[in-house]
N, C-alpha and C positions, 0 to 999 in steps of 0.2 A: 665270737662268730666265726664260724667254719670260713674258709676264703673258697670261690668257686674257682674250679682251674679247668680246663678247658686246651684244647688242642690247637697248636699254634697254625694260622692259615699263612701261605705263601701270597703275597701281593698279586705278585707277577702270574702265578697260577689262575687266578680269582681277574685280573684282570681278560687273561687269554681266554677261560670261561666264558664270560661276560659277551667278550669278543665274537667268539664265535657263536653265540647264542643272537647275539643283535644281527649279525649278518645273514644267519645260517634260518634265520624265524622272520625277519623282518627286509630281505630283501629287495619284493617290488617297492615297499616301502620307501625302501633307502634311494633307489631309482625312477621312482615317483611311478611309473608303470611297467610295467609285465611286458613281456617281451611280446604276448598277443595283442596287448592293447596298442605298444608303440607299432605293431607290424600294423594293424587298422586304423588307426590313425596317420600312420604313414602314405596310404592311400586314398584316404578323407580329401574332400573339398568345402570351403567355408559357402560357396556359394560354385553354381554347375559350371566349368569349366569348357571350352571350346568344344566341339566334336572330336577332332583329330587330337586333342590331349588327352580327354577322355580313352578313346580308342592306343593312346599309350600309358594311361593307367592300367586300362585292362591288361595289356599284356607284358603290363611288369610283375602285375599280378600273379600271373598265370608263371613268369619267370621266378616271381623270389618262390614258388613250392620249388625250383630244382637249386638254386643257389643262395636262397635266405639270405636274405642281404638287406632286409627292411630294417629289423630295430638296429643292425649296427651302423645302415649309413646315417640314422636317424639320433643316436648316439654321438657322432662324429664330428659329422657335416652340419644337419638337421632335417626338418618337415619337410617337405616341398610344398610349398604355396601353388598349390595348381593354378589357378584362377588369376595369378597374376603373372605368367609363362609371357615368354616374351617369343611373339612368331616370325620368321621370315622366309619368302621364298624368292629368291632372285633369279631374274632369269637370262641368258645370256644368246646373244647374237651371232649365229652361226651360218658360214655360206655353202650352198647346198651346190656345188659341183655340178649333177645334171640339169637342175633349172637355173643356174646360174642367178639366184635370190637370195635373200638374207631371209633368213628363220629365227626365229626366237627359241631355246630349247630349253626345257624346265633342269633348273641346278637342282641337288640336294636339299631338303626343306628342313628348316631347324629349328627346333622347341628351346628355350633357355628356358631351365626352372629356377628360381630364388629356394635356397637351402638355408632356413633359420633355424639355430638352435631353441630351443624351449627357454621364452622367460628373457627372451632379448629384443634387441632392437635395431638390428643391421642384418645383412645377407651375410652369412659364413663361406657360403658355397653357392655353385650354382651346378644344375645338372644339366648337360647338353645329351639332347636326341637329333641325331641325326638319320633324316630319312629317304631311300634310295629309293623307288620304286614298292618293293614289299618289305626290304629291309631297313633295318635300324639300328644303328649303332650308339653305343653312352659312355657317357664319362665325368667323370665328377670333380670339377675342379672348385677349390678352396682361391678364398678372396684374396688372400696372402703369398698366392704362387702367381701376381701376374708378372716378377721379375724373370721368372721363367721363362720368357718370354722376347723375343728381338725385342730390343729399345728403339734401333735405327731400321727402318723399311728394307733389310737389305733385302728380303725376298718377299716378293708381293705376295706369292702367291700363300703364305701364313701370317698366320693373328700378331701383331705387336702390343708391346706392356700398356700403351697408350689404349686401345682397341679393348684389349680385358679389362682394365681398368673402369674405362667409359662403361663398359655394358653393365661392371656391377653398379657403378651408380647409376643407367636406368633400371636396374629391380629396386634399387632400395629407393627410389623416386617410386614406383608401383606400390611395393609393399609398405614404407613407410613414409612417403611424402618427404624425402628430406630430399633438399634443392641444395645444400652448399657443403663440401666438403674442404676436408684441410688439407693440401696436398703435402705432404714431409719429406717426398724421394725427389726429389728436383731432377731426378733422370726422366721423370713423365713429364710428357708436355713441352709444346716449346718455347722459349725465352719469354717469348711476346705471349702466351697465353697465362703464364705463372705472372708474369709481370700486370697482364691487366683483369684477366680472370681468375685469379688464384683461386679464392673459394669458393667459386662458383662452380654448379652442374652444366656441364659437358653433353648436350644430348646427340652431337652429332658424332656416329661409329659405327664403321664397316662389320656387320653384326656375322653376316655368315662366314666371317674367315674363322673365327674362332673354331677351329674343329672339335670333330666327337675321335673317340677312338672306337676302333673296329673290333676291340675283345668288350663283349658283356663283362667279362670278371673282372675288367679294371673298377665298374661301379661298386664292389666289396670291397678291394681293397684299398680304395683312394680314403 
């Protein structure tokens, strides 16, 4: 019986083939959606969101056609949970020189969004809008950067690790009901709260210091 012979295949060839054949064909696939579906989805609501969140959906909207920035913060960071945005507007006491009275005069007003990855169960990120008048400024900060952050109050007048810290456990108290967390940096919190509240949620935190930043492009690249 005649033997069949045949041309020898290179593995490594046959595998790089292959390779590029699965990524090159099967892409969205591999990323479970399309850059269009994650940019709409990106600006989805599970249920209608505030008016004033809304009206900053829109015009993030209107923003990712100049600087596309949906599927990669979504990528990254993750979703934003509209719906569970956390609002505050504080306002502050100021004395008016010609009628010699104290006024109340409206601060900066601020959106906290919860940033979850696809397929998880905690806040990754959170997105701060901060709003001036007509203006808006964003920024995107990740739940693992609140070391970034003064530990000791040396300047009031910015966000400390305690203060980020707290506010992502009120989102993921919003988005996922979880009330007790593991504290592991013992540089949070003080003596007497580690020692008697250790894994318990933290609700009370000065929400508006956390600032936004004043470049739009920082939300692409964070």
């Amino acid at each position: 019986m005649k033997k069949r012979t045949g041309s020898k295949r290179n593995p490594l060839l046959l595998f790089l083939f292959f390779s590029v054949l699965y990524y090159g064909c099967s892409k969205t696939d591999y990323y479970g959606l399309s850059k269009q579906e994650k940019t709409a989805k990106f600006f989805s609501a599970k249920t209608t969101p505030k008016p004033i969140v809304n009206e900053v959906i829109r015009k993030l909207r209107r923003k990712n056609l100049q600087y596309d920035f949906a599927a990669k913060v979504a990528d990254k960071a993750g979703y934003p949970v509209w719906d569970k945005a956390i609002l505050l507007q504080s306002k502050k006491k100021a004395t008016n020189l010609h009628s010699r009275t104290t006024e109340e005069t409206e601060e900066p007003f601020y959106i906290y969004t919860p940033l979850c990855l696809e397929n998880t169960d905690f806040v990754n990120a959170m997105l701060i809008t901060r709003i001036v008048d007509t203006t808006e400024n964003y920024k995107v900060v990740y739940a693992n950067e609140y070391d970034n952050y003064q530990f000791e109050n040396n300047d009031p007048n910015k966000a400390t690790a305690d203060e980020v810290a707290k506010l992502f456990m009120s989102l993921e108290l919003g988005v996922f009901d979880h009330k007790e967390f593991d504290i592991k940096d013992h540089r949070l919190f003080s003596e007497k709260d580690i020692a008697s509240n250790r894994n318990k949620y933290t609700p009370t935190v000065t929400l508006q210091r956390v600032e936004a930043s004043s470049s739009m492009i920082e939300i692409v690249v964070c």
